[in-house]
C-alpha positions as CSV (number, residue, x, y, z in Angstrom):
1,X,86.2,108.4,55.4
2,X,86.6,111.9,56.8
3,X,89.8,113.6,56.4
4,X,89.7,115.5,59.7
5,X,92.1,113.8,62.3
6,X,90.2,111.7,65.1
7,X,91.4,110.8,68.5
8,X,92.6,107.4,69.4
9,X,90.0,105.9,71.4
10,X,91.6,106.1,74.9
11,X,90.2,102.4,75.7
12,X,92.9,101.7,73.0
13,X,95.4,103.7,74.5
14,X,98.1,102.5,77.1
15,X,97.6,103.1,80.8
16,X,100.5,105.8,80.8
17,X,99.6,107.4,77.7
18,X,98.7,111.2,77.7
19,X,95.6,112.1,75.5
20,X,96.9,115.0,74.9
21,X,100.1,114.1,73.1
22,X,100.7,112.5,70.2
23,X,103.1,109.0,70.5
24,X,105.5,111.0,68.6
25,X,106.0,114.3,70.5
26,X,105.9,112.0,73.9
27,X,109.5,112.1,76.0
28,X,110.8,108.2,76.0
29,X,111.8,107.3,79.7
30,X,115.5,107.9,79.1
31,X,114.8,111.2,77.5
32,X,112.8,112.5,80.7
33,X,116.1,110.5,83.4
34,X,118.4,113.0,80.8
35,X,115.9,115.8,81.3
36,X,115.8,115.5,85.1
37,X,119.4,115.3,85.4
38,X,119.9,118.5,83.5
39,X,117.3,119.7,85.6
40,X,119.1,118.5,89.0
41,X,122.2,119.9,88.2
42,X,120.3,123.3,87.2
43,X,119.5,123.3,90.9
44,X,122.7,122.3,92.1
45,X,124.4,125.7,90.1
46,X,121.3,127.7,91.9
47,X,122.4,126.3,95.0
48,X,125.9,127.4,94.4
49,X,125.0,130.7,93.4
50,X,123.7,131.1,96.8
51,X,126.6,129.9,98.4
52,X,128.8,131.9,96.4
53,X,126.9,135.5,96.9
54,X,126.9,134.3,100.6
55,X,130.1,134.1,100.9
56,X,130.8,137.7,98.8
57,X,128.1,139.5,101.7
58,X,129.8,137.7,104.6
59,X,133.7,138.1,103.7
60,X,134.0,140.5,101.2
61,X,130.9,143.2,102.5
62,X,130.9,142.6,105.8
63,X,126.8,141.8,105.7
64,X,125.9,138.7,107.8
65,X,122.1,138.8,107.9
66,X,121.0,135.0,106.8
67,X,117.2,136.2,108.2
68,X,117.1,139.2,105.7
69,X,118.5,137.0,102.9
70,X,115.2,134.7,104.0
71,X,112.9,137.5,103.7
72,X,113.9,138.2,100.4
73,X,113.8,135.1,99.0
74,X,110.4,134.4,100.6
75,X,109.1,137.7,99.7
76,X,110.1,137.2,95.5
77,X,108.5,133.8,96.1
78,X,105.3,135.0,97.4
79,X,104.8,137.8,95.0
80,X,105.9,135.4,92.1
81,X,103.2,132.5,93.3
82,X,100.6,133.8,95.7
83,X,98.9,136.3,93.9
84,X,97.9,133.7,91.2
85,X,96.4,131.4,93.9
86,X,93.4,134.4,94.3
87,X,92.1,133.6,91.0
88,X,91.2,130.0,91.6
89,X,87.7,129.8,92.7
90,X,85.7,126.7,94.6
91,X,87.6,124.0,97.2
92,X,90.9,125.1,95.4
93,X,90.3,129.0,96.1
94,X,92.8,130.0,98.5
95,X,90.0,131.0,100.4
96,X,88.8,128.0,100.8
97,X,92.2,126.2,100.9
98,X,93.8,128.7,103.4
99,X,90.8,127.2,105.7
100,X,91.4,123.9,105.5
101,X,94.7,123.8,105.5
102,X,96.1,126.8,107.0
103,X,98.2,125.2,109.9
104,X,99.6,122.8,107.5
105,X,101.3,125.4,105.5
106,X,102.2,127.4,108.8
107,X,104.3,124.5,109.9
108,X,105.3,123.6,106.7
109,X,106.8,127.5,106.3
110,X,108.3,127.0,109.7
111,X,110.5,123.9,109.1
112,X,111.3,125.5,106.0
113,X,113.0,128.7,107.6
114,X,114.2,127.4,110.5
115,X,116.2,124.4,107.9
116,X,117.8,127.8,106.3
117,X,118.6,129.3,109.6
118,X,120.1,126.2,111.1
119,X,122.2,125.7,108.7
120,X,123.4,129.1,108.5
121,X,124.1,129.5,112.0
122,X,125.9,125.7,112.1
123,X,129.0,127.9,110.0
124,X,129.6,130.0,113.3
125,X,130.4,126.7,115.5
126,X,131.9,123.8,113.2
127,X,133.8,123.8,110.1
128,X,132.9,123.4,106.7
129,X,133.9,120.0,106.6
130,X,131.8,118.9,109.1
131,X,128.8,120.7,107.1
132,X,129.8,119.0,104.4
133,X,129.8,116.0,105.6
134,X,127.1,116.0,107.7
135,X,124.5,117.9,105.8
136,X,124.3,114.8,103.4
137,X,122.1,113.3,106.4
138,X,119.3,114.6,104.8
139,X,119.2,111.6,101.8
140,X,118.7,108.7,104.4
141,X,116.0,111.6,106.2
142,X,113.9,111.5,103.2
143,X,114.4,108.3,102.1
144,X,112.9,107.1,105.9
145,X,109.9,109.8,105.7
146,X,108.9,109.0,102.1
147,X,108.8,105.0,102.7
148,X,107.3,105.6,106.0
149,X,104.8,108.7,104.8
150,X,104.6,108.6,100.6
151,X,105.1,104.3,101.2
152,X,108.0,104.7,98.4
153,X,109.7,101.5,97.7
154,X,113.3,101.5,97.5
155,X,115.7,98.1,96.3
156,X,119.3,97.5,97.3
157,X,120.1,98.8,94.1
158,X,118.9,102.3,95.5
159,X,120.9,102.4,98.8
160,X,124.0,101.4,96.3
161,X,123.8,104.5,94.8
162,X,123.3,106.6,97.6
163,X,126.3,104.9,98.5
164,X,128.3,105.8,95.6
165,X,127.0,109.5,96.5
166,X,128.1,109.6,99.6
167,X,131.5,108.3,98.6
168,X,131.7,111.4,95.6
169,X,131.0,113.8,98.9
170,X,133.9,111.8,100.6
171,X,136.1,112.7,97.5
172,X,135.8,116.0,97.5
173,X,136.0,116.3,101.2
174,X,139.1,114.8,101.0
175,X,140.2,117.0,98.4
176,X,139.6,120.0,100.8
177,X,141.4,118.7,103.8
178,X,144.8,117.6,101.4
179,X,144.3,121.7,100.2
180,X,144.1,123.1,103.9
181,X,140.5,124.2,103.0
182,X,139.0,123.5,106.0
183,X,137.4,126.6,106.8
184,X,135.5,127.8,109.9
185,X,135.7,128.0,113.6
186,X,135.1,124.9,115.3
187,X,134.7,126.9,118.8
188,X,131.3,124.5,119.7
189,X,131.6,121.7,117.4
190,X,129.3,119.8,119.2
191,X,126.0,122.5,118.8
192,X,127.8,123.3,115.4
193,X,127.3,119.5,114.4
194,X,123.6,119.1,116.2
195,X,122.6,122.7,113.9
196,X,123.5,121.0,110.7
197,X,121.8,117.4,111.7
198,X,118.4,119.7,112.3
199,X,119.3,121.8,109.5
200,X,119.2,118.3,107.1
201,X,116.1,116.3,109.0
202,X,113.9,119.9,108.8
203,X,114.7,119.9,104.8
204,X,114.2,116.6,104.5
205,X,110.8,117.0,106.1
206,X,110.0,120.6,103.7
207,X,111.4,118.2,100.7
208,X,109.0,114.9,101.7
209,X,106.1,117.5,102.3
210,X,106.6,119.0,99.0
211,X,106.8,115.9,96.9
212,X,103.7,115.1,98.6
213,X,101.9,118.2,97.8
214,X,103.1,118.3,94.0
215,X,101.7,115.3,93.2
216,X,98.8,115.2,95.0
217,X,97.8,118.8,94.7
218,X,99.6,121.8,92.5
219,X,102.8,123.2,92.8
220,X,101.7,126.8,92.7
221,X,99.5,125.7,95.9
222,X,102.9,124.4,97.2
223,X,105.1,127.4,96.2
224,X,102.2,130.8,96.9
225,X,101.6,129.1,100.5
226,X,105.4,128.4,101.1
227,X,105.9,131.7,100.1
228,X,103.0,133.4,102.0
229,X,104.2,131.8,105.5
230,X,107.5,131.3,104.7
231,X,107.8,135.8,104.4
232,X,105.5,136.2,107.3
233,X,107.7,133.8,109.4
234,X,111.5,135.4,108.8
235,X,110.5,138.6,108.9
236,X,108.6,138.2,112.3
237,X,112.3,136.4,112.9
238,X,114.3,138.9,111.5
239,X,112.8,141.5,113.6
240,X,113.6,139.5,116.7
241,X,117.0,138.7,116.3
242,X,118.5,140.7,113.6
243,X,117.6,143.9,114.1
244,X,120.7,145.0,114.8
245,X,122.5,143.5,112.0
246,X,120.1,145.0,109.5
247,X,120.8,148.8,111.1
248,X,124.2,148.1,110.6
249,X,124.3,147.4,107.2
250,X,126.6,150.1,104.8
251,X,123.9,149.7,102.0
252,X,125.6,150.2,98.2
253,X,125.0,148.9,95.1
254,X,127.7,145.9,95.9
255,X,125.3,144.5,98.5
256,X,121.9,145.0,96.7
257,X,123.3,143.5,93.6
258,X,124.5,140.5,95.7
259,X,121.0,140.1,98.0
260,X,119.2,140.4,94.7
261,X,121.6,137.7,93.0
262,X,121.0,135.3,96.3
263,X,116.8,136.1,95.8
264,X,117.2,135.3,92.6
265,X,118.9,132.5,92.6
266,X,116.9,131.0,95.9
267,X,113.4,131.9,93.8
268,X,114.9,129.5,90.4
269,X,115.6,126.7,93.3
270,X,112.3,127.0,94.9
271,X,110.6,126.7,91.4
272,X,112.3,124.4,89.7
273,X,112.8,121.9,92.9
274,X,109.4,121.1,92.5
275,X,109.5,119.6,89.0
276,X,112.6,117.1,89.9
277,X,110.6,115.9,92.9
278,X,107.7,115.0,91.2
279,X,109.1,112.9,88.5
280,X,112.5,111.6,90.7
281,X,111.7,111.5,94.6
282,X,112.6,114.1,97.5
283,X,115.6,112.1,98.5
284,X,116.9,111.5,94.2
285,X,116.5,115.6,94.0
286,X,119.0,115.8,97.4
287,X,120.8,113.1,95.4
288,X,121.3,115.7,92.6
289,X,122.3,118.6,94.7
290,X,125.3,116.7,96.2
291,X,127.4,118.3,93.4
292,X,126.2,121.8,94.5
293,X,129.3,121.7,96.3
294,X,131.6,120.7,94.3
295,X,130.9,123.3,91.2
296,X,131.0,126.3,94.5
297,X,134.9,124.4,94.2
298,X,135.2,125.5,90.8
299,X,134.2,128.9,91.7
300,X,136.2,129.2,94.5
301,X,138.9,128.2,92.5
302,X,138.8,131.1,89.9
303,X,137.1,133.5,92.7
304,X,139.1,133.0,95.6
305,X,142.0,131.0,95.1
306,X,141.3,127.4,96.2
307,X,144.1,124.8,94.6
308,X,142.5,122.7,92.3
309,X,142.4,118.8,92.7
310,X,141.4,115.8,90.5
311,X,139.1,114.6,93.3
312,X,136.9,117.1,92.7
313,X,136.2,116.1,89.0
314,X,136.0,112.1,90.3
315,X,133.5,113.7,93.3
316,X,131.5,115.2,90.4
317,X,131.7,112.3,88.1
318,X,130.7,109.8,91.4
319,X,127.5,112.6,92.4
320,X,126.6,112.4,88.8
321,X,126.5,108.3,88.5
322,X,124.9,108.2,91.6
323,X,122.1,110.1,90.6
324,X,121.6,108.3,86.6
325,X,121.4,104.4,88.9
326,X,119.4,105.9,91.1
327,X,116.5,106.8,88.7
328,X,117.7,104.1,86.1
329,X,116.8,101.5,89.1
330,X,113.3,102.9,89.9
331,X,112.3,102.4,86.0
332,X,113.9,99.5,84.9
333,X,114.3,97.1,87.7
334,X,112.8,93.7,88.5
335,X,110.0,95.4,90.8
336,X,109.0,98.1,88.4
337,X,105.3,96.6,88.2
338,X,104.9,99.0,91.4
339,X,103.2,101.7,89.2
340,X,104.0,105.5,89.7
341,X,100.2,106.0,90.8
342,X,100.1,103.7,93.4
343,X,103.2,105.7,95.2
344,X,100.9,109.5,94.7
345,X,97.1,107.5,96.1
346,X,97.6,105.3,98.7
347,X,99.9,107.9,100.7
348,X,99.5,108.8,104.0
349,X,97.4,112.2,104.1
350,X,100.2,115.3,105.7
């Protein structure tokens, strides 16, 4: 018998078992549900870092350019992913690719920047409540897009725990309006509410697309083309109706340390979003990010002030559960022969 190490014959091997990895170093499911929900709230702390160095350039600096912020984001996200996409060669050479499937990523980059500049502008017309409240639209959104696009198969179990989300959303908006923290003007709350319902069904679209594209394709194909259009897009928009605001900018280290804090923290979203859609769903990775919110709370309570409540930590304690059943459900339940592959292959092409 030779003493060098042979494979395992992969006819002996289970149908979810990587060749590449021994039994031993392989992730049990409940290690990778832990991982992803590290993972999710990694995103939701990105997502308030952007909120937070938002609200510094708006009300502290004066600087209220959401299009610039986009351009910058987009920009680091190009030159992070793109440039890596010209050394792949054949059908996957962005060549190639960019012939194909050049207007999908055009449209793609389009409901992507217009999603950030809805929302944005929704602050100027409604409160933050109402944001809050209704920018949550976008779970049912891509629940409905990847059951009707990506033929995902959700049980009653599932819609429970989006329930129990929503209700940990409900909490902490309650906790806002018993502190007086219901900020914003509410001048149009009508067009401000309409902005944030676009603002959700366009991310929930981007979010479908991209689960779509990570598992069927590559995330650096999703994130170098996102990045590509998404730079050329805002930055055509920026000069169109931001010039102005740009000009009037009184640049100092302050503000570049803040844009570059918001890039930054945008570009760690963007890549890391990816990985939590591809093992947990589009509308599980919204799921996660409901708690975004409440830790910008728990800034804005050593930052600026706010009065702290114990709603917040049962919001955060309800977002969290919410998120564990949901993925808990989609391993373990009683229709869990519906195997992972079948959701990726018999999807309808985008």
């Amino acid at each position: 018998m030779s003493g060098r190490w042979q494979p395992a014959d992969a006819s002996q091997m289970p149908p979810d078992a990587d060749p590449g990895r021994s039994e031993v170093s392989r992730p049990g499911p409940w290690r990778r549900r832990l991982e992803t929900l590290a993972l999710g709230q990694v995103l939701a702390a990105l997502v308030c870092g952007t909120a937070v160095s938002s609200q510094y350039l708006s009300s502290g600096l004066g600087v209220d350019a959401p299009l610039l912020q986009s351009v910058l984001h987009y920009g680091l996200l190009a030159v992070s992913y793109t440039p890596a996409m010209f050394c792949r060669t054949g059908p996957d050479g962005v060549y190639q690719m960019g012939r194909r499937r050049w207007l999908q990523y055009f449209l793609l980059g389009l409901v992507d920047v217009e999603a950030n500049y809805a929302v944005v502008k929704a602050y100027q017309y409604t409160t933050l409540t109402s944001v809050q409240l209704l920018d949550c639209f976008v779970i049912p959104v891509a629940m409905l897009l990847s059951r009707w696009l990506l033929k995902t198969r959700y049980r009653p179990a599932h819609y429970a725990a989006v329930g129990v989300g929503l209700l940990g959303v409900g909490a902490m908006v309650g906790a806002d309006l018993l502190a007086g923290r219901d900020q914003g003007s509410a001048s149009d709350a009508l067009l401000g509410d309409g902005l944030v319902l676009v603002s959700a069904t366009l991310y929930a679209v981007s979010n479908v697309w991209q689960e779509y594209t990570v598992k069927n394709r590559s995330r650096l194909e999703f994130l170098g083309m996102l990045g590509l259009y998404g730079a050329v897009i805002s930055s055509v928009q920026m000069l169109v109706l931001e010039l102005r605001q740009v000009s009037a900018i009184r640049w100092s280290w302050p503000v570049a340390a803040l844009l570059g804090a918001f890039a930054s923290c945008m570009l760690g979203l963007y890549s890391l979003m990816p990985l939590v859609v591809k093992e947990s769903g589009a509308a599980a990775a919204n799921l996660s990010m409901l708690s975004a919110d409440v830790f910008a709370v728990f800034c804005g309570i050593f930052l600026f002030g706010y009065q702290f409540s114990g709603l917040y930590v049962v919001s955060l304690l309800l977002i969290l559960a919410s998120f564990v059943a949901f993925n808990a459900v989609g391993q373990d339940g009683p229709c869990a022969d519906a195997r992972e592959e079948e959701r990726v292959i018999h999807c309808t092409p985008l």
